[in-house]
ROKEZA-163368 format. One line per field, with one value per residue (C-alpha): residue in one letter; z, y negated, x negated. Coordinates in steps of 0.25 Angstrom, whole numbers, m for minus. Example, Ala and Ser with C-alpha at 12.3 -4.5 7.8 and 13.67 -1.06 7.14 Angstrom:
aa	(A_S)
z	(31_29)
y	(18_4)
x	(m49_m55)
END
This chain:
aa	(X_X_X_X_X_X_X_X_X_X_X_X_X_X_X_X_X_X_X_X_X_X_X_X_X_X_X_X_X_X_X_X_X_X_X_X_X_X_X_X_X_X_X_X_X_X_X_X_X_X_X_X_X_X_X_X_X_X_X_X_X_X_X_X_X_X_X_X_X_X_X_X_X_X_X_X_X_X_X_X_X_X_X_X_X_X_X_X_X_X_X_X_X_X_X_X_X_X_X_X_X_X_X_X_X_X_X_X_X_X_X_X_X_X_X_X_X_X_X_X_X_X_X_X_X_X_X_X_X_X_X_X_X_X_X_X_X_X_X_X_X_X_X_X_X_X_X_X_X_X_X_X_X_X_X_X_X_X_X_X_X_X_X_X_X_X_X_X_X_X_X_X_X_X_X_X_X_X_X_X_X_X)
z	(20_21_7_0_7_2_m12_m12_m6_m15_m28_m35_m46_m50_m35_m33_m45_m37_m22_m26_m30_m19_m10_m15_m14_1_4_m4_5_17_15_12_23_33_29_34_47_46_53_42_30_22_18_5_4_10_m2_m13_m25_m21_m18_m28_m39_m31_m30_m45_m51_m44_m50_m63_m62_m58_m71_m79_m75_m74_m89_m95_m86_m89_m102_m107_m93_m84_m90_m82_m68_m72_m78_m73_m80_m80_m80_m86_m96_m90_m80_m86_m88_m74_m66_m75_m72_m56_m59_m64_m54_m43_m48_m53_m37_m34_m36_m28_m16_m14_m15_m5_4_6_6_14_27_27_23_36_46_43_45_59_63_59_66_80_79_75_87_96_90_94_106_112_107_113_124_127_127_141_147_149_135_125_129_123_110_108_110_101_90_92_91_76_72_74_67_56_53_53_42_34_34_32_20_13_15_11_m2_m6_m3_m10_m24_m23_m24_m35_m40_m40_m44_m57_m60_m58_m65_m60)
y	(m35_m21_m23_m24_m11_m5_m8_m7_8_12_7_11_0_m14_m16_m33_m33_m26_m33_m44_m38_m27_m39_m47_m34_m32_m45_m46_m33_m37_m51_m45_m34_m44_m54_m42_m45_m58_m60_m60_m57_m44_m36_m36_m24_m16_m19_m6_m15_m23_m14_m4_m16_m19_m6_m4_m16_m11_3_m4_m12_0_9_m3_m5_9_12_0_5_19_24_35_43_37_49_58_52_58_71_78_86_100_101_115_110_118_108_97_90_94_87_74_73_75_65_55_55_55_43_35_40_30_17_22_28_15_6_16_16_1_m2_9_6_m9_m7_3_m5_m17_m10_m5_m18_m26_m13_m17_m31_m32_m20_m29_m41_m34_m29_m44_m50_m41_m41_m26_m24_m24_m33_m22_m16_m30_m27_m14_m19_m31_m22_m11_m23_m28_m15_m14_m26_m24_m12_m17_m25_m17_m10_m22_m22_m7_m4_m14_m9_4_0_m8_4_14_1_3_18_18_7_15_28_21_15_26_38_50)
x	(m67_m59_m54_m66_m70_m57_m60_m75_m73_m61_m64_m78_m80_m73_m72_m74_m63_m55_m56_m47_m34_m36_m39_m26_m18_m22_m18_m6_m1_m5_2_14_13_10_22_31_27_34_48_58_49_48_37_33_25_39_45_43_42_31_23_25_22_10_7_10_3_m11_m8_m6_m17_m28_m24_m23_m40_m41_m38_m44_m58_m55_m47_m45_m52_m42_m32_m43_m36_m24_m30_m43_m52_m52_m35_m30_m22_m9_m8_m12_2_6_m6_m5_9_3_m7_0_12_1_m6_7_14_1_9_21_14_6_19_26_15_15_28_34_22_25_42_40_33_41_53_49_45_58_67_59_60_74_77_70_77_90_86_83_95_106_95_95_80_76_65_54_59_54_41_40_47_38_26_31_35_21_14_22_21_4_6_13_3_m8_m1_1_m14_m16_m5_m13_m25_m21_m14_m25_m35_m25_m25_m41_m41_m31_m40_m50_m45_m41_m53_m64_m55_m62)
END
């Protein structure tokens, strides 16, 4: 299985205790990706709340282990060794922005691909909706539009698949990065 590759090349150590919850977070956002694709249902994962919270309780979660694992030496990811003192205020206030922006840059990449897609792919339908109703589309024209639909809509869900994959391989490397503080 994919996701077990995913985890066992992105996390060094504790990796069986962690294919579960990367495994039930994949399928919780594919679920909720795929359930878009249902005529009049809504995307879960288009909605910003969700998946910052989602997005937010894994990042949570990670520095939670990470300090219990690590102590005092998980300061050293936000401060590296060898910094001139001068600096020193400016690059942790760097460092920590970078590594907070984690949270909201994992939420907005989810949610804006599948907000996106979905959107494209009710604009077509309801176009093509219209156009057959007042029947202004010609005869030779519907096939054009049912293929371009088509060609979105096996697009959309192959990106269902792939922002999922992504998030989770993005969770693991976070995972990971706070884990084995270097």
């Amino acid at each position: 299985m994919f996701i077990k590759n995913v985890v066992n090349n992105a996390i060094l150590v504790n990796k069986n205790i962690h294919f579960g919850i990367i495994l039930n977070l994949f399928i919780f956002i594919v679920t909720f990706n795929l359930i878009g694709m249902i005529p009049y249902t809504f995307t879960l994962t288009s909605i910003f709340i969700i998946t910052f919270n989602v997005s937010a309780a894994f990042f949570l979660g990670s520095n939670i282990i990470a300090i219990l694992l690590n102590k005092y030496v998980y300061t050293d990811l936000f401060m590296p060794k060898g910094v001139p003192t001068l600096i020193t205020p400016f690059l942790l206030l760097i460092e920590l922005i970078s590594y907070f922006s984690r949270v909201f840059s994992l939420a907005i990449r989810l949610f804006a691909n599948m907000l996106s897609g979905h959107i494209l792919l009710k604009i077509l339908m309801g176009l093509m909706w219209v156009s057959v109703n007042k029947q202004t589309v010609l005869i030779f024209i519907m096939p054009m539009a049912v293929l371009v639909i088509s060609a979105v809509i096996g697009l959309e869900l192959t990106i269902a698949f792939l922002q999922a994959y992504v998030f989770i391989t993005l969770v693991c490397s976070y995972v990971n990065d706070a884990i084995n503080v270097h």
